[in-house]
N, C-alpha and C positions, 0 to 999 in steps of 0.2 A: 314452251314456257310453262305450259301446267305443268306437265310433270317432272322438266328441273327443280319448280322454285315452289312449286305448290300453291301458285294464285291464277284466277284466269287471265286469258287474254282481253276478257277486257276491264279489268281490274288496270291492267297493265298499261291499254288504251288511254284509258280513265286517267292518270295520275303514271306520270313518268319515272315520278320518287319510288312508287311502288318495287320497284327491284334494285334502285339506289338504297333504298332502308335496310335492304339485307345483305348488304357489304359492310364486311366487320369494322368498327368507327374505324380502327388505326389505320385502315386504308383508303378508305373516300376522301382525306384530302388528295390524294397520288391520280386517286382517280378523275377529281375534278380537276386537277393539275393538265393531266393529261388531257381532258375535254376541253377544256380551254384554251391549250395550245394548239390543238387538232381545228376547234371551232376560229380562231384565229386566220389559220393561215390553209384551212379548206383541204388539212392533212388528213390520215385515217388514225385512228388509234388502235393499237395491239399491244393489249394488256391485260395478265394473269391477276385477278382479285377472286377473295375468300368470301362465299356468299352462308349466310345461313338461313335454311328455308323455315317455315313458321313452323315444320315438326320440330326444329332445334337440329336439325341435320345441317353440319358443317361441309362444306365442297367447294373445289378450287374449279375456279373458269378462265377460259380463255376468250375476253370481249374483244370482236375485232369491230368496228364502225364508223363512220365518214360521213362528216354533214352535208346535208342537202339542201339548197336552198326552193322554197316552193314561188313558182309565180308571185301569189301573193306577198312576198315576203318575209314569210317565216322559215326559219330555220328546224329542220328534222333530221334526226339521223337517221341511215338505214345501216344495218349491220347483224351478224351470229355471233351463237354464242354456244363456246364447246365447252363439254365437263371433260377437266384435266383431273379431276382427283385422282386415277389410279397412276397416270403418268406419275402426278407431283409425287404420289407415296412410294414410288417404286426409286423413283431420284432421290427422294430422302432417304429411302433404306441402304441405294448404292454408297452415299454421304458418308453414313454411318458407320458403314459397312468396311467403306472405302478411310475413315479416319480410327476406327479400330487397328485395322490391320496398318498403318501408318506407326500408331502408336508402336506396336509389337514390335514393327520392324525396324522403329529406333533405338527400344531397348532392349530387346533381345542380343547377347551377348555371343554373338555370329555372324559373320560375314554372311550376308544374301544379296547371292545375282537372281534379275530373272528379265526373259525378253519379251518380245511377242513377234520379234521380226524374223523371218525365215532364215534370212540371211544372216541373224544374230551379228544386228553390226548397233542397234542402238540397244544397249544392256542398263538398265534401270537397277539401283545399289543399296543400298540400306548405309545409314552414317558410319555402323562398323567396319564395313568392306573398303569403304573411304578411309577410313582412318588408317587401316591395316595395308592399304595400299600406297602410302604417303600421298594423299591426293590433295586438290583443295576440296572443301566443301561445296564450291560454287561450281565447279568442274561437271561436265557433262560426258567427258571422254570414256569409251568403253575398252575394257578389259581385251588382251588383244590386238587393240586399233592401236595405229603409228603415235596416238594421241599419248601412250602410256611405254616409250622404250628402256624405262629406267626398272621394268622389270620381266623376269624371264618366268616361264611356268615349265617346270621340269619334275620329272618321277623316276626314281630310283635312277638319278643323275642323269636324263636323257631329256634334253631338251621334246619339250612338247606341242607338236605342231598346233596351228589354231582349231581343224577341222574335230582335234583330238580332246580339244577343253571339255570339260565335263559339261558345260552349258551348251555345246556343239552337238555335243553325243545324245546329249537328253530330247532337244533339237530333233532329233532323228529317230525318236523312239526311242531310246535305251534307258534302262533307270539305273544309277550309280549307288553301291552304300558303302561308304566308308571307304573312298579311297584315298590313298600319300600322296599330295602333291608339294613341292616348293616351290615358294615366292623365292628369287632368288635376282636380292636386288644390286642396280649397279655400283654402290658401295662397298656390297660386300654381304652383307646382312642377308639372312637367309631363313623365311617364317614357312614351318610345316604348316600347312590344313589336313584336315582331314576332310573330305568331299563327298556330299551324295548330293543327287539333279536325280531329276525327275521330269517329264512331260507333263505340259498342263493341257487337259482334253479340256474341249466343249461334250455337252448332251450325246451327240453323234458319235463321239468317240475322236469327232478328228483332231488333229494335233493343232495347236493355238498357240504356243508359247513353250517356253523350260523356265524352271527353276532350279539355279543351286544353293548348298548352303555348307561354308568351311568354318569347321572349328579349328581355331589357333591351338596347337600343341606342343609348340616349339618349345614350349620350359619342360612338358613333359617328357619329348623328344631329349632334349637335353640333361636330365635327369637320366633317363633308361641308358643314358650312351655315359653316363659319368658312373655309374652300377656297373654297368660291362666290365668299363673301365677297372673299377676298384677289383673287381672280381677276379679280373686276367691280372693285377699285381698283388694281391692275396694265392694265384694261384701257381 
């Protein structure tokens, strides 16, 4: 208790408020909230509150405590108390971290797959990949899976097995740049990508994951093929 909160113990003995006062106001109602229902019905509480110690040092805790009642009649709690600050700041950075790369991967103008499953059976999409895919939004089916048979993935007109998808291979170690594949759907409708995947390592090196990333080219594709075109009838 010194050296969390910087008061003695028995400062602390003394006056029970004494480490209730260095919970930031907007929390001590949650906290008496919580004491109260605990003190009630002789449950324990476990809850993360924001203390500031009398340096002005801000830090997140985790109070865990259970009342007791004493012979005499009085009610005590016994309970610890952990400093989560580095946890809480390292979960706000992944937040951050994690709502950046969200944002990117809504509007980035690219289809991106990526897994973390070996078996690359559950594949995570970015809203373009969906789009590009005719999918719903609400949809959870992965590329591949019997989920999606209204389309084929094929290269240079050859049907492409699953083992062979770029997220598969990456999956395995391989890194992909720029290769042709067609979406070739049961319509009719037929969208080139261009594809590169890659493996995502951890520290260690070892494989955790693939990502791919296809650019729509099909107007370009269709352009170079309408140039051929004009060129073999000028020629």
């Amino acid at each position: 208790v010194e050296r969390l909160h910087g008061v003695t113990a028995e400062a602390v003995t003394a006056d029970f408020q004494v480490l209730d006062r260095q919970v930031l106001p907007e929390f001590r109602p949650t906290l008496e909230a919580a004491r109260r229902h605990a003190a009630e019905r002789g449950e324990t509480i476990d809850i993360e509150i924001p203390m500031r110690s009398p340096s002005g040092e801000l830090r997140w805790f985790r109070r865990t405590s259970a009342p007791r009642m004493l012979p005499s009649g009085i009610q005590v709690w016994d309970g610890v108390e952990i400093d989560v600050t580095e946890r809480r700041l390292a979960a706000e950075a992944v937040r951050a971290r994690t709502h950046e790369l969200e944002t990117v991967l809504a509007t980035v103008p690219a289809a991106v797959w990526f897994t973390y499953d070996p078996e690359v059976r559950v594949v995570a999409r970015n809203p373009y990949a969906t789009q590009l895919m005719g999918l719903d939004p609400a949809s959870d089916a992965s590329f591949g899976s019997a989920g999606i048979p209204h389309i084929r993935l094929t290269r240079d007109g050859e049907a492409v097995a699953p083992r062979d998808m770029p997220l598969q291979r990456a999956m395995r170690g391989e890194s992909l740049i720029e290769e042709e594949y067609d979406f070739v759907f049961s319509d009719g409708r037929v969208h080139t990508l261009l594809s590169s995947a890659a493996p995502l390592c951890d520290e260690a090196g070892r494989i955790i994951g693939a990502v791919s990333v296809g650019l729509d080219i099909t107007e370009r594709k269709r352009g170079e093929e309408q140039r051929t075109l004009l060129i073999h009838e000028l020629n």
